[in-house]
mmJSON file of the N, C-alpha and C atoms, coordinates in Angstrom:
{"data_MODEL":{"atom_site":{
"group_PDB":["ATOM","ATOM","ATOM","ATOM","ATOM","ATOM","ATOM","ATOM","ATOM","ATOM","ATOM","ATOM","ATOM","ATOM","ATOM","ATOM","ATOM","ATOM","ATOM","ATOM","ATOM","ATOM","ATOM","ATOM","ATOM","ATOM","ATOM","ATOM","ATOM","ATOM","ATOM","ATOM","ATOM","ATOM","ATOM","ATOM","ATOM","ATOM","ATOM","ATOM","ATOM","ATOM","ATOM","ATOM","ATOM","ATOM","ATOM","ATOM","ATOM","ATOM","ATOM","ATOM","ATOM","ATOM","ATOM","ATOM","ATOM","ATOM","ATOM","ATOM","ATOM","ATOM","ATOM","ATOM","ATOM","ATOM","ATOM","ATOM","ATOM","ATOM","ATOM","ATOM","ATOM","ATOM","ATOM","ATOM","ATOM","ATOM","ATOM","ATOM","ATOM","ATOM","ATOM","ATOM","ATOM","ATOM","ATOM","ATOM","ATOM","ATOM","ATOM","ATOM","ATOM","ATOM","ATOM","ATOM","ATOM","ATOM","ATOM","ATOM","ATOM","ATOM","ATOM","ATOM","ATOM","ATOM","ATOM","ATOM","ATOM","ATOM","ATOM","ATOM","ATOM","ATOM","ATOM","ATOM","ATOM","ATOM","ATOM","ATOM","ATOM","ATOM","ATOM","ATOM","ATOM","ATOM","ATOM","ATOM","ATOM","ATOM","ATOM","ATOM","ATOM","ATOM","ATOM","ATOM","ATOM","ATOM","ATOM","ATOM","ATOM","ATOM","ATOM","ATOM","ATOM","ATOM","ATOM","ATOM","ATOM","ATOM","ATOM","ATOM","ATOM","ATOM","ATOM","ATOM","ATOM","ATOM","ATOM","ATOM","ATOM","ATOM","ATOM","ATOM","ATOM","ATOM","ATOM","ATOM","ATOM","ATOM","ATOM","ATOM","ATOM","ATOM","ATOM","ATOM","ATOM","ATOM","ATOM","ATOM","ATOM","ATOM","ATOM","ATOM","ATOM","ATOM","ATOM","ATOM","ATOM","ATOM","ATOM","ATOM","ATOM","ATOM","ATOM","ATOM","ATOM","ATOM","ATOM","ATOM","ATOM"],
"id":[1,2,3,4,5,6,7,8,9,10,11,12,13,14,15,16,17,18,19,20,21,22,23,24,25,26,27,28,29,30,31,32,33,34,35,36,37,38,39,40,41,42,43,44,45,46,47,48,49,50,51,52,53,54,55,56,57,58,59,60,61,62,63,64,65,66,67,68,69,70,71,72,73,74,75,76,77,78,79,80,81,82,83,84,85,86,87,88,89,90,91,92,93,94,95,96,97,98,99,100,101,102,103,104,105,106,107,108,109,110,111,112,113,114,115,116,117,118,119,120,121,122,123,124,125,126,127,128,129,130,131,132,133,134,135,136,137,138,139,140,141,142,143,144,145,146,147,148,149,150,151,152,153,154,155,156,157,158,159,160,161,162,163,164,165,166,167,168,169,170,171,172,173,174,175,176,177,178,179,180,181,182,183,184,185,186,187,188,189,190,191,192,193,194,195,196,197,198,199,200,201],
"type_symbol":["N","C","C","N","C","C","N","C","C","N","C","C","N","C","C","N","C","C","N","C","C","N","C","C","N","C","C","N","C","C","N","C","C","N","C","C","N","C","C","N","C","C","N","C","C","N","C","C","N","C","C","N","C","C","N","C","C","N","C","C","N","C","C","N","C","C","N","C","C","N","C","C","N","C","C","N","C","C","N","C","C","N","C","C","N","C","C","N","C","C","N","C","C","N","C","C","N","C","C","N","C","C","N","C","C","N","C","C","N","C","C","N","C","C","N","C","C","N","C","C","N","C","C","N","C","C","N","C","C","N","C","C","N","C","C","N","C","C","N","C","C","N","C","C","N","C","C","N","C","C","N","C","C","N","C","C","N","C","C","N","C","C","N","C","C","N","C","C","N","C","C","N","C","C","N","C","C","N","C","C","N","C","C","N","C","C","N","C","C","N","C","C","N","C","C","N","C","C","N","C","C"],
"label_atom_id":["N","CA","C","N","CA","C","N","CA","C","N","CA","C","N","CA","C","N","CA","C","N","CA","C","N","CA","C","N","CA","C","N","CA","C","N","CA","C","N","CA","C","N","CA","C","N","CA","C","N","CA","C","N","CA","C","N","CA","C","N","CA","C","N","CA","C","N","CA","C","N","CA","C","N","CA","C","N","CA","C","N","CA","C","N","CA","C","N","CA","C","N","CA","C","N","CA","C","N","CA","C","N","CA","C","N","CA","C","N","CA","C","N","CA","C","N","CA","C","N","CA","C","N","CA","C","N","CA","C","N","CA","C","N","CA","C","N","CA","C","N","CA","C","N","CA","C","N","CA","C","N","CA","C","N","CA","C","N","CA","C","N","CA","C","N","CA","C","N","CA","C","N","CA","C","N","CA","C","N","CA","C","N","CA","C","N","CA","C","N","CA","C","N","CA","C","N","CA","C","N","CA","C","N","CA","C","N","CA","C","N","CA","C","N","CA","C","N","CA","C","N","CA","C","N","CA","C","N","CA","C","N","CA","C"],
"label_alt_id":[null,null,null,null,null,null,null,null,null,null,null,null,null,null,null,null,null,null,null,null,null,null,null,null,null,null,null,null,null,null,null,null,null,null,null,null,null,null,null,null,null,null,null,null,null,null,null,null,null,null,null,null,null,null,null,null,null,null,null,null,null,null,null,null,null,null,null,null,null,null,null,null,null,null,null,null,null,null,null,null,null,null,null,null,null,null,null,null,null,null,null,null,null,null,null,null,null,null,null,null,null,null,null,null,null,null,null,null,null,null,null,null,null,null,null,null,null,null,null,null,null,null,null,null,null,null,null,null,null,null,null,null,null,null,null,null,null,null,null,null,null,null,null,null,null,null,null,null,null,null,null,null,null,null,null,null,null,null,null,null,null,null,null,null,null,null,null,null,null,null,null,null,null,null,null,null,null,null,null,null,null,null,null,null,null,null,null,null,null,null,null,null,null,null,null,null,null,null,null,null,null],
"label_comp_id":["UNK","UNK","UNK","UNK","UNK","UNK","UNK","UNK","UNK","UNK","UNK","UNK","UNK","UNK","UNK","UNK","UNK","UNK","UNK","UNK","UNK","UNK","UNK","UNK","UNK","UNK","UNK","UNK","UNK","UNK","UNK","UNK","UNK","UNK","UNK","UNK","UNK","UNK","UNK","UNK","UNK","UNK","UNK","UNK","UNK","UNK","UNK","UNK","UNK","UNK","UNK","UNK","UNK","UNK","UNK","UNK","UNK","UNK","UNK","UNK","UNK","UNK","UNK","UNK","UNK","UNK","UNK","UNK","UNK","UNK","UNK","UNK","UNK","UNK","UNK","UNK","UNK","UNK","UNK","UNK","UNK","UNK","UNK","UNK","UNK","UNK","UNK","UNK","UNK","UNK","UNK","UNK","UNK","UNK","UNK","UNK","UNK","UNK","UNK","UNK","UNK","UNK","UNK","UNK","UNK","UNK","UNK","UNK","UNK","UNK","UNK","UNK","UNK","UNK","UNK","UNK","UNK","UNK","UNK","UNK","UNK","UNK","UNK","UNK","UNK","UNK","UNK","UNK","UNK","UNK","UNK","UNK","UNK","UNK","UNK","UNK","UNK","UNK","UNK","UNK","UNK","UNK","UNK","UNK","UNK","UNK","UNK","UNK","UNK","UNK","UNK","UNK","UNK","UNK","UNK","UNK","UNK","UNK","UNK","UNK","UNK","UNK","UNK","UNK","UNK","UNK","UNK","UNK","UNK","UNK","UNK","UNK","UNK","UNK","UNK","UNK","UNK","UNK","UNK","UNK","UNK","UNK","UNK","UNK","UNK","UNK","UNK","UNK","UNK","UNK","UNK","UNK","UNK","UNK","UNK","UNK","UNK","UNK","UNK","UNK","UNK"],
"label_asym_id":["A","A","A","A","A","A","A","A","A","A","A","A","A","A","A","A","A","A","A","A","A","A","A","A","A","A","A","A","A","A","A","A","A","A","A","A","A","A","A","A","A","A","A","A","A","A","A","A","A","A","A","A","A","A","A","A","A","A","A","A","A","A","A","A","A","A","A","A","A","A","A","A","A","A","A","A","A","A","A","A","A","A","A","A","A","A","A","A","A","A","A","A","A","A","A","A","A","A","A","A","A","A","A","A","A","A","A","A","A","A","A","A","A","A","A","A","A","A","A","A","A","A","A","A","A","A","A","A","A","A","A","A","A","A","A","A","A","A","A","A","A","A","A","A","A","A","A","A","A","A","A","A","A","A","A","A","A","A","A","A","A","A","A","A","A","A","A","A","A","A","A","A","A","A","A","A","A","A","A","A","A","A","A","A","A","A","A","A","A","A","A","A","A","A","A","A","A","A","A","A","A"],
"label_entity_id":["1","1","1","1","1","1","1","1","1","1","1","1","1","1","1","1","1","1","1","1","1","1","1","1","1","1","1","1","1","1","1","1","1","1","1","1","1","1","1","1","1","1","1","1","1","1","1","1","1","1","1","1","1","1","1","1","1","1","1","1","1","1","1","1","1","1","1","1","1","1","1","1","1","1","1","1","1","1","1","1","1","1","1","1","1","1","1","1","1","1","1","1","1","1","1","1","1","1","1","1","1","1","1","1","1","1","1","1","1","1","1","1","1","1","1","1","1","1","1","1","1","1","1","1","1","1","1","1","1","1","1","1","1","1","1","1","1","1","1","1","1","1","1","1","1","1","1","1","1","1","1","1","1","1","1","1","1","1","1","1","1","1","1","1","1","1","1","1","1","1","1","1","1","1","1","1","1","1","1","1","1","1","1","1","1","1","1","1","1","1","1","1","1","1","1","1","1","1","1","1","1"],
"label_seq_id":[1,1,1,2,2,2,3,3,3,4,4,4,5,5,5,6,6,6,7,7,7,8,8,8,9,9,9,10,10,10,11,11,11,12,12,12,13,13,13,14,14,14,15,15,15,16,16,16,17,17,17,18,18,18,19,19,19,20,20,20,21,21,21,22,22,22,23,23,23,24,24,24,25,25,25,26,26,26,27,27,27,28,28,28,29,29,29,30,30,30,31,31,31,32,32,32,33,33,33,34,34,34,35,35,35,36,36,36,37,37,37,38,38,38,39,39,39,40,40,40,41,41,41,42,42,42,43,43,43,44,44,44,45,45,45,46,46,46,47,47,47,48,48,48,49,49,49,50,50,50,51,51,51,52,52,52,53,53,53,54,54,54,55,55,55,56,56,56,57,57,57,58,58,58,59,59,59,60,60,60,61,61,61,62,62,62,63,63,63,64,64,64,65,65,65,66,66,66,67,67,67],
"pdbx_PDB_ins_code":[null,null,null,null,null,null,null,null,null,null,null,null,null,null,null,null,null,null,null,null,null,null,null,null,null,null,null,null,null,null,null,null,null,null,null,null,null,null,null,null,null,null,null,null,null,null,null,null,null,null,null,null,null,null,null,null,null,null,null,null,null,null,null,null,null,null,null,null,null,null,null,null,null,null,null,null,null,null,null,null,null,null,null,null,null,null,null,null,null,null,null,null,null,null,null,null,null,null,null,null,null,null,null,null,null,null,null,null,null,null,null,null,null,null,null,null,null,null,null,null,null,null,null,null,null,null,null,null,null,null,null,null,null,null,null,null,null,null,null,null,null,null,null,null,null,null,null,null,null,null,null,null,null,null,null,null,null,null,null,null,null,null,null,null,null,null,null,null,null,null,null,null,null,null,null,null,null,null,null,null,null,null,null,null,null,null,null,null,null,null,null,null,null,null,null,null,null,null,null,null,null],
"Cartn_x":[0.841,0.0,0.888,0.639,0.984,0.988,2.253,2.594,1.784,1.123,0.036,-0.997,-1.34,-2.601,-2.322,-0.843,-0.488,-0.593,0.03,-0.295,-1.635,-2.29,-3.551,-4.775,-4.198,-4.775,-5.227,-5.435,-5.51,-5.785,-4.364,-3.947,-4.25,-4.544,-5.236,-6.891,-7.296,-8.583,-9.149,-7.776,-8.7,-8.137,-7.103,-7.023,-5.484,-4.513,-3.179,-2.473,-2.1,-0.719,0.586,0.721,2.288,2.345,3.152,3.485,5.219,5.714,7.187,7.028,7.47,7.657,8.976,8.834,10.117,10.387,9.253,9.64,9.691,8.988,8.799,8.935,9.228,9.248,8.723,7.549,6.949,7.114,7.18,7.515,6.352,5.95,4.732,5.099,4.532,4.47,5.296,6.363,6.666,7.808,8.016,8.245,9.131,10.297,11.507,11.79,10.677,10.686,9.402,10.809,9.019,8.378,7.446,6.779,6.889,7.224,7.425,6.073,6.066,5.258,5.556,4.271,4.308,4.165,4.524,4.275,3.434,2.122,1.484,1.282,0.709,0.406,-0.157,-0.574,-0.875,-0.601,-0.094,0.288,-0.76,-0.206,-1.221,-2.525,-1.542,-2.909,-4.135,-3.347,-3.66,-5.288,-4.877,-5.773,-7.171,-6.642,-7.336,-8.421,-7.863,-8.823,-9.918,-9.48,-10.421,-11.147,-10.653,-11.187,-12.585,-12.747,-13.283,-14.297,-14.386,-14.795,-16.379,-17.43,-18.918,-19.063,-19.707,-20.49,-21.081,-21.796,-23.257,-22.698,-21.567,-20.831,-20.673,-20.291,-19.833,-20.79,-22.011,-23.32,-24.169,-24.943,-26.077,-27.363,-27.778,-29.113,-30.213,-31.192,-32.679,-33.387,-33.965,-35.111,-36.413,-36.874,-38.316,-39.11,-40.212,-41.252,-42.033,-42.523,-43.659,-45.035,-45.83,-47.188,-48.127],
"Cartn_y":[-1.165,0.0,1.23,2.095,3.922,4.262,4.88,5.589,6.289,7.046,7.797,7.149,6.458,5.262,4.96,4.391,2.982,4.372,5.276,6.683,6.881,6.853,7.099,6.323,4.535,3.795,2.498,2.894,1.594,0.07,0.189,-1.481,-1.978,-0.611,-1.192,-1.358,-0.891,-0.922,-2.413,-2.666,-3.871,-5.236,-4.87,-5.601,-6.736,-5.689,-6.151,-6.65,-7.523,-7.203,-6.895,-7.16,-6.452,-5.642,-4.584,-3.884,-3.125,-3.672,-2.951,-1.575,-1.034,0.352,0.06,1.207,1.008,0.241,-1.492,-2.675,-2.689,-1.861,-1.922,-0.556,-0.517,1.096,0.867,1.33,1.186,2.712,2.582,3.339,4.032,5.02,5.303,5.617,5.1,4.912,6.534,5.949,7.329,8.418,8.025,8.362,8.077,8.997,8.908,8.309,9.053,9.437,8.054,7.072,6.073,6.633,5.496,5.822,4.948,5.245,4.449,3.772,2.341,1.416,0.636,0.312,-0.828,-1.866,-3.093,-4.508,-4.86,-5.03,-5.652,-7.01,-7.674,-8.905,-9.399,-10.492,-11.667,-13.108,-13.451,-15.053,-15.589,-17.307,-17.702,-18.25,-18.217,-18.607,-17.647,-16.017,-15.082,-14.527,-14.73,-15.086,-16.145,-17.368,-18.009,-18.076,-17.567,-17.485,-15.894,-15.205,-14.233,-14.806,-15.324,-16.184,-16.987,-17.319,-18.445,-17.841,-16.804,-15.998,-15.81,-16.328,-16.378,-15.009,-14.313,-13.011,-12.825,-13.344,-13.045,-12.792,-12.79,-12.321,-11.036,-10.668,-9.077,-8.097,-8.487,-7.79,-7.942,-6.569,-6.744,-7.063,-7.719,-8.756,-7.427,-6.889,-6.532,-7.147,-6.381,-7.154,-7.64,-8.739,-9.199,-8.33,-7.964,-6.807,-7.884,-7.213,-7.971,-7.567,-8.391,-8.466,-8.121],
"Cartn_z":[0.0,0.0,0.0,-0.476,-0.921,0.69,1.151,2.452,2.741,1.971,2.584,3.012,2.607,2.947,4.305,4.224,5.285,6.66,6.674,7.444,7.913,6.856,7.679,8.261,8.352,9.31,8.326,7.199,6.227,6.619,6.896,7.33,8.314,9.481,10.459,10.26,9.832,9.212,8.772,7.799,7.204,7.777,8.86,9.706,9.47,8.868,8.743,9.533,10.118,11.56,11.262,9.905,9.835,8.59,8.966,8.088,7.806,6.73,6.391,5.792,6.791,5.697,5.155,3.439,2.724,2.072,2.155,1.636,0.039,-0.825,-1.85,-2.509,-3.707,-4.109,-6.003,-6.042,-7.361,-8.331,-9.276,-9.955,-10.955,-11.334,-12.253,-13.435,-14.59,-15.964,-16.104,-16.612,-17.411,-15.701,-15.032,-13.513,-13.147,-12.954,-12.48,-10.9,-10.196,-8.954,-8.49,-7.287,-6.597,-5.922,-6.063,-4.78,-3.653,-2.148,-0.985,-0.84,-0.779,-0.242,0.495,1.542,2.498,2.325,2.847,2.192,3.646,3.376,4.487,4.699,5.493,5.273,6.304,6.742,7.787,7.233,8.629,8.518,8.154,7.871,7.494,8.702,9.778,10.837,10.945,10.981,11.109,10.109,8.652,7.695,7.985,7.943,8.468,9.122,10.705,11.438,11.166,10.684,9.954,8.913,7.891,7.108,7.606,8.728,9.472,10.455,10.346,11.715,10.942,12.298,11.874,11.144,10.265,10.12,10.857,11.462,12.031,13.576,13.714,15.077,14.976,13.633,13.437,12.973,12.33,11.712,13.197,13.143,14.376,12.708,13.227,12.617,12.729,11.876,12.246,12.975,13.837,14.835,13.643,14.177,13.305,13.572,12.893,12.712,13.596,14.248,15.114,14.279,14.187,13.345,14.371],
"occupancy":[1.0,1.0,1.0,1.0,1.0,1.0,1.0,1.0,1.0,1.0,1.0,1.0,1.0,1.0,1.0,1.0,1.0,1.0,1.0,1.0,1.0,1.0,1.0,1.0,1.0,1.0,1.0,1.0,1.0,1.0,1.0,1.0,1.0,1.0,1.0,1.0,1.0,1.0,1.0,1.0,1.0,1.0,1.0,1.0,1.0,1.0,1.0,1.0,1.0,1.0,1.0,1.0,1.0,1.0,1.0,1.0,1.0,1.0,1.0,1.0,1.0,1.0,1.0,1.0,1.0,1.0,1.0,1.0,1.0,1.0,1.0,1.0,1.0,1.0,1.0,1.0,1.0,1.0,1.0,1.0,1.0,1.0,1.0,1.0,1.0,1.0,1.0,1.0,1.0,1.0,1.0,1.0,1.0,1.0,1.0,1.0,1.0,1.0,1.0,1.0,1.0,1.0,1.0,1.0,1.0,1.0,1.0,1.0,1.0,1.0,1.0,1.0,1.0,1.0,1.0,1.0,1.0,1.0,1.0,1.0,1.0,1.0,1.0,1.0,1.0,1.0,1.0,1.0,1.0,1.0,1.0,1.0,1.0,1.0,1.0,1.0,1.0,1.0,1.0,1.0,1.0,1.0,1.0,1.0,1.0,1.0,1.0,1.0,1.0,1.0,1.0,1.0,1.0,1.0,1.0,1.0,1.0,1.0,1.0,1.0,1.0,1.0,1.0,1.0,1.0,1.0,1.0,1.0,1.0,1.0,1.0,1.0,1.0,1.0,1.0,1.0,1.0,1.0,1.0,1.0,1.0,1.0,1.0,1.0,1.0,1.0,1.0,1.0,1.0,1.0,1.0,1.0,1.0,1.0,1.0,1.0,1.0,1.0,1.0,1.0,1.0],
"B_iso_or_equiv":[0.0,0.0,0.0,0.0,0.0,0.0,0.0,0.0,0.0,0.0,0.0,0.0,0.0,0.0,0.0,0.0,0.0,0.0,0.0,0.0,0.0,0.0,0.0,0.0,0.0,0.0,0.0,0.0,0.0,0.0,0.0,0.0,0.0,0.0,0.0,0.0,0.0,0.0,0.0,0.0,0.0,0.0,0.0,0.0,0.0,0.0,0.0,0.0,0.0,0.0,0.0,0.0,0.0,0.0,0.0,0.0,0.0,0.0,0.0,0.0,0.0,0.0,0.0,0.0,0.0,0.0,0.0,0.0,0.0,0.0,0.0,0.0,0.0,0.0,0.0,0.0,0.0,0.0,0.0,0.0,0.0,0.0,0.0,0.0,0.0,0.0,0.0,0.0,0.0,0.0,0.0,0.0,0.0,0.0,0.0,0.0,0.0,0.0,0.0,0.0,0.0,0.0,0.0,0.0,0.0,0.0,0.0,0.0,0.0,0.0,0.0,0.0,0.0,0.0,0.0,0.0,0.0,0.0,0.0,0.0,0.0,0.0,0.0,0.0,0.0,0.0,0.0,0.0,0.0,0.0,0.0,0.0,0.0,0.0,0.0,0.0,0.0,0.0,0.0,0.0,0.0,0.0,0.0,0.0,0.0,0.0,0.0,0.0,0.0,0.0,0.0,0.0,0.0,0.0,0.0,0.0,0.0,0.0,0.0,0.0,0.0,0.0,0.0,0.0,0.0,0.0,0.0,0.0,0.0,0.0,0.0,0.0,0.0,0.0,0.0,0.0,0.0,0.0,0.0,0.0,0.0,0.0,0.0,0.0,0.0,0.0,0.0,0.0,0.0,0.0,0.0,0.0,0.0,0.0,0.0,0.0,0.0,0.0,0.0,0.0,0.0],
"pdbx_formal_charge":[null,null,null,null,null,null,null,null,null,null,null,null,null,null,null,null,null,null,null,null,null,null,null,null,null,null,null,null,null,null,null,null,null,null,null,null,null,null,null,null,null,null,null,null,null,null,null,null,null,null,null,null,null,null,null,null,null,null,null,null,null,null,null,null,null,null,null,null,null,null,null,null,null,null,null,null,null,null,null,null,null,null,null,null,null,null,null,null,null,null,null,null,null,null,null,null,null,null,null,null,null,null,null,null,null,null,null,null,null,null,null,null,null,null,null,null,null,null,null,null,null,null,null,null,null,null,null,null,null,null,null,null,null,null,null,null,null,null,null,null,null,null,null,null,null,null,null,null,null,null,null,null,null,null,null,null,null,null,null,null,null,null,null,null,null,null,null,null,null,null,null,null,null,null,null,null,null,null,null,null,null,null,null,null,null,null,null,null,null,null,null,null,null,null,null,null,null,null,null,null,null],
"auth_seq_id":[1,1,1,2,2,2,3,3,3,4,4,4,5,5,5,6,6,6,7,7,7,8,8,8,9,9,9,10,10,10,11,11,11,12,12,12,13,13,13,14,14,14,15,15,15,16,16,16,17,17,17,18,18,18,19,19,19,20,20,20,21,21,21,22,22,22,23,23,23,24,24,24,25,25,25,26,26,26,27,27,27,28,28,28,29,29,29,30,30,30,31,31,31,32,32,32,33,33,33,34,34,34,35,35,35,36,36,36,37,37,37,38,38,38,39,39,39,40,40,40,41,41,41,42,42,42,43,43,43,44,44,44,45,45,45,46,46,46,47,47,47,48,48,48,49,49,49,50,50,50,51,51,51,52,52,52,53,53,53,54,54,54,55,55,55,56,56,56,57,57,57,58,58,58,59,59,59,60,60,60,61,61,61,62,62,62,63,63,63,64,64,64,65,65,65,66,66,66,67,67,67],
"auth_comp_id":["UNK","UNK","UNK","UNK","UNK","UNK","UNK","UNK","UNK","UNK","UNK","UNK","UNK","UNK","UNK","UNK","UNK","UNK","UNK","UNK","UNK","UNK","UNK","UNK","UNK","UNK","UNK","UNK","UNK","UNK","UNK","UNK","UNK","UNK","UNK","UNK","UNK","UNK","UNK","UNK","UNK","UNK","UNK","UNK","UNK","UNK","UNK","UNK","UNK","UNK","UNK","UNK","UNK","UNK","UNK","UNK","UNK","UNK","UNK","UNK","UNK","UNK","UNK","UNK","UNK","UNK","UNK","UNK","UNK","UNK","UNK","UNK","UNK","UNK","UNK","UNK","UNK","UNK","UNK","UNK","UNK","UNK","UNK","UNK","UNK","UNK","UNK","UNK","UNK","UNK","UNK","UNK","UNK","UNK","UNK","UNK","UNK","UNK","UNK","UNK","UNK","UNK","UNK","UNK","UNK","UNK","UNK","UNK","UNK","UNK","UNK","UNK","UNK","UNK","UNK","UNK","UNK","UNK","UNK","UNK","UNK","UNK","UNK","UNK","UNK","UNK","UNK","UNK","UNK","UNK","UNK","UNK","UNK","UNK","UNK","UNK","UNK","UNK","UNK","UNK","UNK","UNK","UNK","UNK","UNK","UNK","UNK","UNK","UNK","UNK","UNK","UNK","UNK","UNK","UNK","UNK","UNK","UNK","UNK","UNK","UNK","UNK","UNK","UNK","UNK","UNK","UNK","UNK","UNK","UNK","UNK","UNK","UNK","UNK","UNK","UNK","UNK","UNK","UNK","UNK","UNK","UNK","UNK","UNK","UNK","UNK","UNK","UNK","UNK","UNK","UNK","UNK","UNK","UNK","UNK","UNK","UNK","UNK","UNK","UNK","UNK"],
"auth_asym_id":["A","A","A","A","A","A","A","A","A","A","A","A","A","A","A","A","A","A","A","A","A","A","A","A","A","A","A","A","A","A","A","A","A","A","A","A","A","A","A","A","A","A","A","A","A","A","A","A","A","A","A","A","A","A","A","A","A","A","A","A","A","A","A","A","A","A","A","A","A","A","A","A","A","A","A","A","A","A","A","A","A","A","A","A","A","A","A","A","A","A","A","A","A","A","A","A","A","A","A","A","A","A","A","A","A","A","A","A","A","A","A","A","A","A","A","A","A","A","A","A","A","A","A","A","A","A","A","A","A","A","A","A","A","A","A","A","A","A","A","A","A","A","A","A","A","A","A","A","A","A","A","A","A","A","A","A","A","A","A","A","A","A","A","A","A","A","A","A","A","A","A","A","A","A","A","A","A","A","A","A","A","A","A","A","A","A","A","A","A","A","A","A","A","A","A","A","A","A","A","A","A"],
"auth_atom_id":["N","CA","C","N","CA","C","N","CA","C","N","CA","C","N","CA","C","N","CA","C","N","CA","C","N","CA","C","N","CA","C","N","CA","C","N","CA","C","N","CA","C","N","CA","C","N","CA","C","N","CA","C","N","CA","C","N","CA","C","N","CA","C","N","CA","C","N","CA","C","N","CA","C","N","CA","C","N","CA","C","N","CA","C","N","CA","C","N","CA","C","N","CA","C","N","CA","C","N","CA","C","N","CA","C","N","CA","C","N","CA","C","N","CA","C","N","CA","C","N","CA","C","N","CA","C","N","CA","C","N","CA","C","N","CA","C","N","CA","C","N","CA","C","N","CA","C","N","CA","C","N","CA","C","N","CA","C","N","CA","C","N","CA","C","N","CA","C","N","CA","C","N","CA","C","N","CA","C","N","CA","C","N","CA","C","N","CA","C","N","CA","C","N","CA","C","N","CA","C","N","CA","C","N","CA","C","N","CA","C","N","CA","C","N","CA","C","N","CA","C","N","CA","C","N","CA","C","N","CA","C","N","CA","C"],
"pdbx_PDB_model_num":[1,1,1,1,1,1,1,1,1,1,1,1,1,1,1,1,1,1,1,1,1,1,1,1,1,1,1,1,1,1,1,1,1,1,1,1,1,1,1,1,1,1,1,1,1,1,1,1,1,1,1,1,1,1,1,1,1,1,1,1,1,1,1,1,1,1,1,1,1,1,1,1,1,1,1,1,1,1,1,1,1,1,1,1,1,1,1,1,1,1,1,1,1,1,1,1,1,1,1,1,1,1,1,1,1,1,1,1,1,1,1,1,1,1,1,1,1,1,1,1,1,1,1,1,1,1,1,1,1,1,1,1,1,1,1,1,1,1,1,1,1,1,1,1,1,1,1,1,1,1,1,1,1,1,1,1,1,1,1,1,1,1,1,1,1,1,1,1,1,1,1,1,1,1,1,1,1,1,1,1,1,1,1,1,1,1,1,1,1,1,1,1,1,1,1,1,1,1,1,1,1]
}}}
């Protein structure tokens, strides 16, 4: 992810645990100058168990309309 991103909470957001700054440096079409990127990631347990994790733990459900 673009330093500015990884700066302003990104990775924690979508729920990264690690992050390198510096790890990568991409370049834009035609662009002398990189750009600093982060290499994020999660293990694979880490994945996983997100992977695995009920929805219906993390959504509050609508109440039934009572008739």
């Amino acid at each position: 992810m673009a330093r500015t991103v990884a700066f302003k909470g990104f990775g924690e957001r979508m729920r990264y645990m690690y992050k390198e700054p510096g790890a990568l440096r991409c370049y834009s079409k035609g662009s002398d100058v990189p750009m600093e990127s982060f290499l994020s990631y999660l293990s694979n347990e880490e994945a996983r168990y997100l992977l695995e994790m009920p929805v219906s733990d993390l959504v509050l459900l609508p109440a039934a309309k009572a008739a």
